[in-house]
C-alpha positions as CSV (number, residue, x, y, z in Angstrom):
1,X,136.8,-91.7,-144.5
2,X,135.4,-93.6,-147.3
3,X,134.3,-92.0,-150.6
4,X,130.9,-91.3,-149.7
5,X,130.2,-88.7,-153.2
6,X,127.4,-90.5,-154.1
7,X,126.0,-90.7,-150.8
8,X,122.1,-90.9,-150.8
9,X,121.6,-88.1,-148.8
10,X,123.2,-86.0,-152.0
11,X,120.9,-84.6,-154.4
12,X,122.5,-85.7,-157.9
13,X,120.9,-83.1,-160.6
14,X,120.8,-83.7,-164.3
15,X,122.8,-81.8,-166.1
16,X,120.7,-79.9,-168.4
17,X,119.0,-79.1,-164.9
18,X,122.5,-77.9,-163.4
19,X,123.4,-75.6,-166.3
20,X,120.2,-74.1,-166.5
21,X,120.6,-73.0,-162.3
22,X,124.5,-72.1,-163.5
23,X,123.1,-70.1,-166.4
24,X,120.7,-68.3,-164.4
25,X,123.3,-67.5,-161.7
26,X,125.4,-66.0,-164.0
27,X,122.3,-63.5,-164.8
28,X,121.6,-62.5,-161.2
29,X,125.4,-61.8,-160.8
30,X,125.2,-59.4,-163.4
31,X,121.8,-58.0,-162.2
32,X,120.2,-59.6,-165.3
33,X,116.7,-60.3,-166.1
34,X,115.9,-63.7,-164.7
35,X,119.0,-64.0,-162.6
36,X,118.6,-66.6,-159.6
37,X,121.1,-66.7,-157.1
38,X,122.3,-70.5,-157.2
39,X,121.1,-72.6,-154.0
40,X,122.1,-76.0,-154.5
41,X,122.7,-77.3,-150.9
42,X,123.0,-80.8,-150.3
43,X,124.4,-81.3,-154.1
44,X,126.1,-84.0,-155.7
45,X,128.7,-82.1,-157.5
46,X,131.5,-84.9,-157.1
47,X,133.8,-84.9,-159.8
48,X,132.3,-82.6,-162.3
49,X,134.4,-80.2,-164.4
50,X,133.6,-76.9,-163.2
51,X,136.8,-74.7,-163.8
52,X,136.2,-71.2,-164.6
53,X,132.8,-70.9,-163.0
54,X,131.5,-68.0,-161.0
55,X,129.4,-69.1,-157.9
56,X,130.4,-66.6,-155.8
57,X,127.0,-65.6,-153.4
58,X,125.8,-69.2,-154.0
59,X,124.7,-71.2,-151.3
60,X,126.1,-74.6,-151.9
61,X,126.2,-76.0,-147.7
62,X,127.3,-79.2,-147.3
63,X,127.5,-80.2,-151.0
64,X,129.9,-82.8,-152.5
65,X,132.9,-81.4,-154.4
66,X,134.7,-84.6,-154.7
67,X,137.1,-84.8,-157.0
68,X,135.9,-81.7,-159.2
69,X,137.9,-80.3,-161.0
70,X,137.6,-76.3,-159.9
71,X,140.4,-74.3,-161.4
72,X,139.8,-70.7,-161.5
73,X,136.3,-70.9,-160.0
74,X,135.5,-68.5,-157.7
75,X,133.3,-68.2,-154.5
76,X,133.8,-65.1,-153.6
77,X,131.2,-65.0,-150.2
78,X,129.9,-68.1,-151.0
79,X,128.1,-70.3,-147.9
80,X,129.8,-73.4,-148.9
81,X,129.4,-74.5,-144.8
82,X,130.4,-78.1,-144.2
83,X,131.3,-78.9,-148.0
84,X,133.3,-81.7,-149.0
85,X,136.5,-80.8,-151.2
86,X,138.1,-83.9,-150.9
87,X,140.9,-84.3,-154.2
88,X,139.4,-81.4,-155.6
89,X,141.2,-79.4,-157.8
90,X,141.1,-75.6,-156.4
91,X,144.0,-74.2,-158.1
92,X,143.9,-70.9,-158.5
93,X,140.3,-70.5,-157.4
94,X,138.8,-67.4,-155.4
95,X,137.2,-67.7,-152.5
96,X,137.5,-64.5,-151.2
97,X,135.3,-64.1,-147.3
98,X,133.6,-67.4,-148.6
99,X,132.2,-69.4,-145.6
100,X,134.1,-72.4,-145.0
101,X,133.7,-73.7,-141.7
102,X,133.8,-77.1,-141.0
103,X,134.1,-77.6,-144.9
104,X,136.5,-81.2,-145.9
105,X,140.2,-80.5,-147.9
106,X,142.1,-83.3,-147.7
107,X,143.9,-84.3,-150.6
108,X,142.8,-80.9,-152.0
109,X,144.5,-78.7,-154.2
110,X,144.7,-75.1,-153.5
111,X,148.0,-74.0,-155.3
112,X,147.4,-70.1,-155.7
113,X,144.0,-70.1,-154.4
114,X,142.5,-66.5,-152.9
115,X,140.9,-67.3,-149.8
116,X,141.4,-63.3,-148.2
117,X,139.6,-63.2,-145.1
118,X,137.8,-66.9,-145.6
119,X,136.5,-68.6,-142.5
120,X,138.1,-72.2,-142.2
121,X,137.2,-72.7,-138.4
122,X,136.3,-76.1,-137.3
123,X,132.7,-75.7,-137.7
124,X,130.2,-78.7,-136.7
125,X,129.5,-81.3,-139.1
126,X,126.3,-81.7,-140.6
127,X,125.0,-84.9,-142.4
128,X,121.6,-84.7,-144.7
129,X,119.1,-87.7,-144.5
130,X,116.7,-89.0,-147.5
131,X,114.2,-86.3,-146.4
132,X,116.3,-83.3,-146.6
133,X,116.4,-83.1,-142.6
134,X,120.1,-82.0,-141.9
135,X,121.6,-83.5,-138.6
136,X,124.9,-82.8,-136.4
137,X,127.6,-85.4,-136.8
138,X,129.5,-86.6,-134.1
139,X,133.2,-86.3,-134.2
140,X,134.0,-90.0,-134.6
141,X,130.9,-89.7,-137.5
142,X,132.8,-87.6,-139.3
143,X,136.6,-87.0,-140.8
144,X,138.6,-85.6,-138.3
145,X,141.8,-84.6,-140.8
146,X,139.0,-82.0,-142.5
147,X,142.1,-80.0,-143.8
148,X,144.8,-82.0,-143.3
149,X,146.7,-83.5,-146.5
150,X,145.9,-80.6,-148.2
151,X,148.0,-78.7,-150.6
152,X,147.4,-74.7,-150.0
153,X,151.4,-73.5,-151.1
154,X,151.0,-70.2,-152.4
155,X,147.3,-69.6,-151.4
156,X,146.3,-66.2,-150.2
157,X,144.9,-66.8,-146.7
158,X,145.4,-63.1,-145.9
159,X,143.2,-62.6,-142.4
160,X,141.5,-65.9,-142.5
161,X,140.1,-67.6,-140.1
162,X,141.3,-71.1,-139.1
163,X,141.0,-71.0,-135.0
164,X,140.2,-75.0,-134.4
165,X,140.6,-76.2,-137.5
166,X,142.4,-79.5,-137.7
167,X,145.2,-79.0,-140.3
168,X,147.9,-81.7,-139.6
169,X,150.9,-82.0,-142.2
170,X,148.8,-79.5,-144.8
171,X,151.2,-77.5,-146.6
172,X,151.3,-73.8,-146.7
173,X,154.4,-73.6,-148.3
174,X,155.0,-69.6,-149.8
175,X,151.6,-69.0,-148.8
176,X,150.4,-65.4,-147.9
177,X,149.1,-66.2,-144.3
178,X,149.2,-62.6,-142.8
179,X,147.1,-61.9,-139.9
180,X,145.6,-65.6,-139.8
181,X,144.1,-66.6,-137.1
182,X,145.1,-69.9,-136.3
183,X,144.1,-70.3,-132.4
184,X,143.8,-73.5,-130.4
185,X,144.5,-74.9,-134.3
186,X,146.0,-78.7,-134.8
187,X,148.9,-77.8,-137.3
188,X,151.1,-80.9,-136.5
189,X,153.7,-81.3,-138.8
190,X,152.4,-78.6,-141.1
191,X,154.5,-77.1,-143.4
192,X,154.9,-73.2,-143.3
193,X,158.1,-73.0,-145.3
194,X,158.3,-69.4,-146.6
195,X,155.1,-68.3,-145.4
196,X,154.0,-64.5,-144.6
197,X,152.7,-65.2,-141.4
198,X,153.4,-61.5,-139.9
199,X,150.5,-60.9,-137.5
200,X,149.5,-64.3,-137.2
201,X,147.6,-65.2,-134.1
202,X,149.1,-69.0,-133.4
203,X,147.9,-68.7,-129.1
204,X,146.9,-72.1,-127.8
205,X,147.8,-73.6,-131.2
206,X,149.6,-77.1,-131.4
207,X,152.9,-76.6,-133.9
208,X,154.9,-79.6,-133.0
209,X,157.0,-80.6,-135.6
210,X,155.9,-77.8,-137.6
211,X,158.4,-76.6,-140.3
212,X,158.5,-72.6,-140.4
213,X,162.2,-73.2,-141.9
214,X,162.3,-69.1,-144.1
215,X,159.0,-67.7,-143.0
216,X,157.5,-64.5,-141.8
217,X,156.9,-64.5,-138.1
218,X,157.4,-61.1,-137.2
219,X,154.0,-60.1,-135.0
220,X,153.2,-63.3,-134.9
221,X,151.7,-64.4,-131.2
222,X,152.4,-67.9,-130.1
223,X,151.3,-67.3,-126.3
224,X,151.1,-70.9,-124.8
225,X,151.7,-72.6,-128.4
226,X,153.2,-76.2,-128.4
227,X,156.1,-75.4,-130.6
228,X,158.4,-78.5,-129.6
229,X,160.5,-79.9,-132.3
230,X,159.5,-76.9,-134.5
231,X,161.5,-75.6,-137.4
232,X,162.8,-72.2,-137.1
233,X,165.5,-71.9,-139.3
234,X,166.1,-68.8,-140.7
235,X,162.6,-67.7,-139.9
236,X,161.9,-63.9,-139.2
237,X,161.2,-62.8,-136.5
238,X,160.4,-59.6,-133.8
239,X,164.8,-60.0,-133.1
240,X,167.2,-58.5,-135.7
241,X,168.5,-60.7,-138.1
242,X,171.8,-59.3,-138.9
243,X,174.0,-56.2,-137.5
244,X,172.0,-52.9,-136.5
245,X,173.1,-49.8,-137.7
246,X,172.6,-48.7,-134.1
247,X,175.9,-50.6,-133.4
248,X,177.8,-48.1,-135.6
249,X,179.8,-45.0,-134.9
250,X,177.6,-42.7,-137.1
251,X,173.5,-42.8,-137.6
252,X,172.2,-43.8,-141.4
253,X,171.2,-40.6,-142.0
254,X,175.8,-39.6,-141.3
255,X,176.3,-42.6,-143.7
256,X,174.2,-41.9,-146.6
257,X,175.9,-38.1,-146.6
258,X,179.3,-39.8,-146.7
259,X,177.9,-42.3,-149.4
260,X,176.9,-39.1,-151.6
261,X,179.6,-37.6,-151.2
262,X,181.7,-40.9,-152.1
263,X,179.4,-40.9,-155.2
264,X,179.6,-37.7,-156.0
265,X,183.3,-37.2,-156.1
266,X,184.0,-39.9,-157.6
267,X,185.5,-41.7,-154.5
268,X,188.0,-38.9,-153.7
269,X,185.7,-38.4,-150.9
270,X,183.3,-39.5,-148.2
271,X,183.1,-43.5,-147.9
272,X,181.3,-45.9,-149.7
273,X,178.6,-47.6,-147.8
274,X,178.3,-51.6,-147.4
275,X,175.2,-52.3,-145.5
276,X,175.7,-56.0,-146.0
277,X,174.4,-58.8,-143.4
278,X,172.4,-55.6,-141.7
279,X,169.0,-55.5,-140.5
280,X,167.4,-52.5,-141.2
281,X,163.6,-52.6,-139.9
282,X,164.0,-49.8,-137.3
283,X,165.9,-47.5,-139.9
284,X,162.4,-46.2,-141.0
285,X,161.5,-44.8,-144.0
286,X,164.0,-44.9,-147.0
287,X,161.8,-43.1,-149.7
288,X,163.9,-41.5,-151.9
289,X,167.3,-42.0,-151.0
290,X,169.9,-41.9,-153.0
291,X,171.3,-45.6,-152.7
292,X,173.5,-46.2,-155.7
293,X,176.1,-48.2,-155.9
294,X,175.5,-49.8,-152.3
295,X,177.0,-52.6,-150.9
296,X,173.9,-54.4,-149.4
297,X,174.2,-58.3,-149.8
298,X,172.1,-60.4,-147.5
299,X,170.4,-57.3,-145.8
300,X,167.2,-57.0,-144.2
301,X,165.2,-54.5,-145.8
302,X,161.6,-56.1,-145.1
303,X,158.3,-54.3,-144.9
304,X,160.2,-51.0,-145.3
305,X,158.9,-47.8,-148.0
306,X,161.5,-47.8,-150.6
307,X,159.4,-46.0,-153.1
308,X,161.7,-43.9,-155.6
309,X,164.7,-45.0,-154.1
310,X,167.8,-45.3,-156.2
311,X,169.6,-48.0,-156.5
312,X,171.5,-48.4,-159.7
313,X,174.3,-50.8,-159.8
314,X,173.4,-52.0,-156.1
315,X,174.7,-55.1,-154.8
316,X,171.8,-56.6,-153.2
317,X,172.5,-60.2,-154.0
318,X,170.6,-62.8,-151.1
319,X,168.5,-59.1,-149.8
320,X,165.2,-59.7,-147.8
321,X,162.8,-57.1,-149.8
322,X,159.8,-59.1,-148.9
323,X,156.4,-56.5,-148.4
324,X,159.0,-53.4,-149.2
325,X,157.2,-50.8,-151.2
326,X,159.9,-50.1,-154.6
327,X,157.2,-48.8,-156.6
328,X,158.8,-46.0,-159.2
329,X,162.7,-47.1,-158.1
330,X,165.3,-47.1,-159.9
331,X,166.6,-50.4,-159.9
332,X,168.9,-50.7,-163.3
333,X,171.7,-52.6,-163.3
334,X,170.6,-53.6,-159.6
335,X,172.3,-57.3,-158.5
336,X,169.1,-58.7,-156.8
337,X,170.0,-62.4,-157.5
338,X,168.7,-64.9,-154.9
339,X,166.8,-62.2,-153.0
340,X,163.9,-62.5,-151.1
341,X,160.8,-60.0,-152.9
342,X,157.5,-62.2,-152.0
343,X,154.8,-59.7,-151.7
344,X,156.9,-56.5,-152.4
345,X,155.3,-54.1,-154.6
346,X,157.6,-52.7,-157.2
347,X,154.6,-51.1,-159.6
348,X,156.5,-48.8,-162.4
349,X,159.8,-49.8,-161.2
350,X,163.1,-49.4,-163.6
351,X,164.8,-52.7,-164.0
352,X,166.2,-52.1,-167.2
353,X,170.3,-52.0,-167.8
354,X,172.1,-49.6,-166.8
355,X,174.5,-47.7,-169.2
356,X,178.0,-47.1,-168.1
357,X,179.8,-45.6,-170.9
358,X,180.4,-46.4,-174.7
359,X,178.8,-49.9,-175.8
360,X,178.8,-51.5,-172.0
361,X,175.9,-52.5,-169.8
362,X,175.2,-53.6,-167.0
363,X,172.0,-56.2,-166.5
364,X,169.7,-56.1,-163.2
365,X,170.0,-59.3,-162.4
366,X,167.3,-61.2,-160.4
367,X,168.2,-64.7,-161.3
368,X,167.0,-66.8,-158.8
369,X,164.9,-64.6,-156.8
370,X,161.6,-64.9,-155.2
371,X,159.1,-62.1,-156.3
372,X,156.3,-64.6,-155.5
373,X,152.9,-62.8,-155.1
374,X,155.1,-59.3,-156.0
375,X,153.5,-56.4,-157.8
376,X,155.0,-55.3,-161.6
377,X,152.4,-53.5,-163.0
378,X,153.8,-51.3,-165.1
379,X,157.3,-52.4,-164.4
380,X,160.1,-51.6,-167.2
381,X,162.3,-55.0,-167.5
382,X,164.0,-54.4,-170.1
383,X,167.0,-56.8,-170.6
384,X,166.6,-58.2,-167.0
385,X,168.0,-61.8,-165.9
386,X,165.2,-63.6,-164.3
387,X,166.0,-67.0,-165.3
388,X,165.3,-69.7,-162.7
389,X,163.3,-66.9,-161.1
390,X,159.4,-67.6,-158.9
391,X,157.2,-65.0,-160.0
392,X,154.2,-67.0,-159.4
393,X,150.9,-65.1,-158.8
394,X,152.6,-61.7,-159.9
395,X,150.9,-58.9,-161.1
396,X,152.7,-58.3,-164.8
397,X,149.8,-55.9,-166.2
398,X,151.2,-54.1,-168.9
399,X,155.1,-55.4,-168.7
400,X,157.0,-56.4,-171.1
401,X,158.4,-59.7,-171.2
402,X,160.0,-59.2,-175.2
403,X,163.4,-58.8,-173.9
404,X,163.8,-60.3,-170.9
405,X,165.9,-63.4,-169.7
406,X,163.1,-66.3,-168.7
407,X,164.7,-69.3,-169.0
408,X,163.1,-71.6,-166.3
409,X,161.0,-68.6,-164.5
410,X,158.2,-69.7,-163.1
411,X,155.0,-67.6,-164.1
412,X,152.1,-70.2,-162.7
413,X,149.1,-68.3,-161.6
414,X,150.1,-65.1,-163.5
415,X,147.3,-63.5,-165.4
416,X,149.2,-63.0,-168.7
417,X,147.8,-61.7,-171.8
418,X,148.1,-63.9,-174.8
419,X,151.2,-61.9,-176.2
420,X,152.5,-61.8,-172.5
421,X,151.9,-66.0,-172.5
422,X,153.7,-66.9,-175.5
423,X,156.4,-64.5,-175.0
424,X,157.4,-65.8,-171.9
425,X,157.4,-69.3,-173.2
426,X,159.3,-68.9,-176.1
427,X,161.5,-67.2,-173.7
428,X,162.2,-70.7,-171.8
429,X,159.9,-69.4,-168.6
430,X,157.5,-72.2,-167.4
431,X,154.0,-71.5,-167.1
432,X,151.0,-72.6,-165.8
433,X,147.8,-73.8,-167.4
């Protein structure tokens, strides 16, 4: 489709005459005095810098964002129906339940973006004439790749709506796609690589060639999906992935006792567990258990409640902790390096070393591991090896980074304080603008 931003139909506004509708908007979302919520439908907005803005509750249907740059800006329940986002720059943006049906995103950048609950669905096409008189496009009027070529890896698409949409080789890489509807969508070739796509509703859908290659597909439905030549590789999914502790002679429950009592004496008695290459979905609730000193590499702990669990000096190394609840464990001296903790929520957790006795230490290490999306808030790090780690979108309220091992982290899309910022990048950790 060619570059049609300065179509006639669009409504170019000068800019004293666009900051003074922006200014005003910002009033009526603060219930100020000569607020006006923003309608600017039919707008020529192509290529403007409008990072950091607040529009959400605007009505902005079937105007031009081509090119802009919108970093950070958030339309939070906007009506932004039929809009063209062509080579915009959405990074990081919010556009939270916002109304995007039939809306343009090719080329588009969405790295990070919030779109929770958004409606993406085909939607028809409307054009605009040099009267203001709105009229239905025809498909072959009209770009039929509206999503496809875009870049949403990382974006939060939690519960939105894309049944229809056209969305062939877009990349949804790491993105948080739970409970997405995607029916009777055209997702050739996409690329779903380390996606959270648990509860997604794919029925009718047409996958082929799709890459799902580490993804979350557990409660995902794909009744009468064309999945041929799709990528499944060490995807999740509804089957265990690993051993069950089923298969054992004694329950979890027999194991942990003889784990304590391993602990406890010192290894004169009981047995030391090593839960390693195990899936342990079914096991249920581990809240609280005593943990430490576990053998647990490559296990699958995923989704489970592992709130105030202990596991100090836990060898976890290649785990799958993605969604797990770890908020108030203790986790020092913890070998968590190259493990899986996208979405996990590990608010007030200990991570710090762990003392073993005269001047020795030993580091949690996470080096390597994927807390994309994870919650920290509040969480003590201590000394902890992170370096080459993807903490991208975390939530780091009130941690602190001062001692920490960064070197090559990645902390794009983090909201960091200033100290937090130039800690972590004299620290070596990469981070986004």
């Amino acid at each position: 489709m060619a570059d049609d931003s300065n179509h006639p139909a669009l409504v170019r506004l000068p800019d004293a005459r666009l900051r003074e509708v922006l200014r005003r908007h910002a009033l009526f979302r603060n219930s100020r005095e000569g607020g006006r919520r923003a309608i600017l439908t039919g707008a020529d907005l192509s290529r403007l810098n409008l990072a950091g803005q607040d529009l959400s509750h605007a009505d902005l249907t079937s105007a031009s964002f081509y090119g802009a740059h919108l970093a950070g800006c958030s339309f939070d329940y906007a009506t932004l129906f039929a809009c063209d986002f062509r080579q915009a720059n959405l990074e990081n943006a919010s556009l939270v339940r916002a109304d995007l049906r039939g809306c343009h995103f090719a080329g588009a950048i969405l790295v990070g973006a919030n779109l929770f609950s958004a409606d993406l669905r085909e939607g028809l096409h409307v054009s605009r004439d040099r009267h203001g008189e709105f009229h239905l496009l025809t498909p072959e009027q009209h770009d039929a790749t509206a999503i496809s070529g875009a870049d949403f890896s990382g974006a939060n698409l939690t519960n939105a709506s894309l049944s229809g949409a056209i969305a062939i080789k877009t990349d949804f890489s790491d993105a948080v796609m739970r409970g997405c509807k995607l029916v009777r969508a055209r997702l050739q070739g996409a690329n779903f690589a380390g996606c959270d796509l648990a509860g997604a509703d794919f029925a009718q859908a047409d996958t082929r060639g799709a890459c799902f290659r580490g993804a979350v597909i557990a409660g995902a439905r794909f009744e009468y999906a064309d999945v041929a030549g799709a990528d499944m590789t060490d995807a999740l999914t509804d089957a265990p992935s690993g051993r069950l502790v089923d298969e054992l002679e004694f329950g979890l429950d027999e194991l942990l006792r003889h784990h304590l009592a391993f602990i406890g004496s010192n290894g004169a008695k009981g047995a030391a567990l090593d839960l390693s290459g195990f899936d342990l979905r079914q096991s249920g609730s581990l809240a609280g258990a005593c943990l430490t000193l576990v053998t647990a590499r490559q296990a699958v702990f995923f989704g489970l409640d592992l709130s105030r669990i202990a596991l100090q000096a836990a060898k976890c190394a290649g785990g799958d902790f993605r969604d797990c609840c770890l908020d108030d464990a203790d986790l020092r001296g913890i070998d968590l390096a190259d493990a899986r903790l996208n979405n996990a929520s590990l608010r007030k957790a200990d991570l710090r070393s762990l003392a073993l006795g005269g001047n020795r230490r030993m580091q949690a290490d996470l080096s390597r591991a994927r807390l994309r999306h994870a919650n920290l808030a509040g969480a003590r790090l201590g000394d902890v090896l992170l370096g080459g780690a993807d903490l991208s979108g975390a939530d780091l309220t009130g941690v602190d980074l001062g001692h920490a091992t960064l070197q090559g982290a990645r902390l794009f899309g983090c909201s960091l304080s200033p100290e937090q910022r130039a800690m972590a990048l004299s620290r070596g950790a990469l981070v986004g603008g």
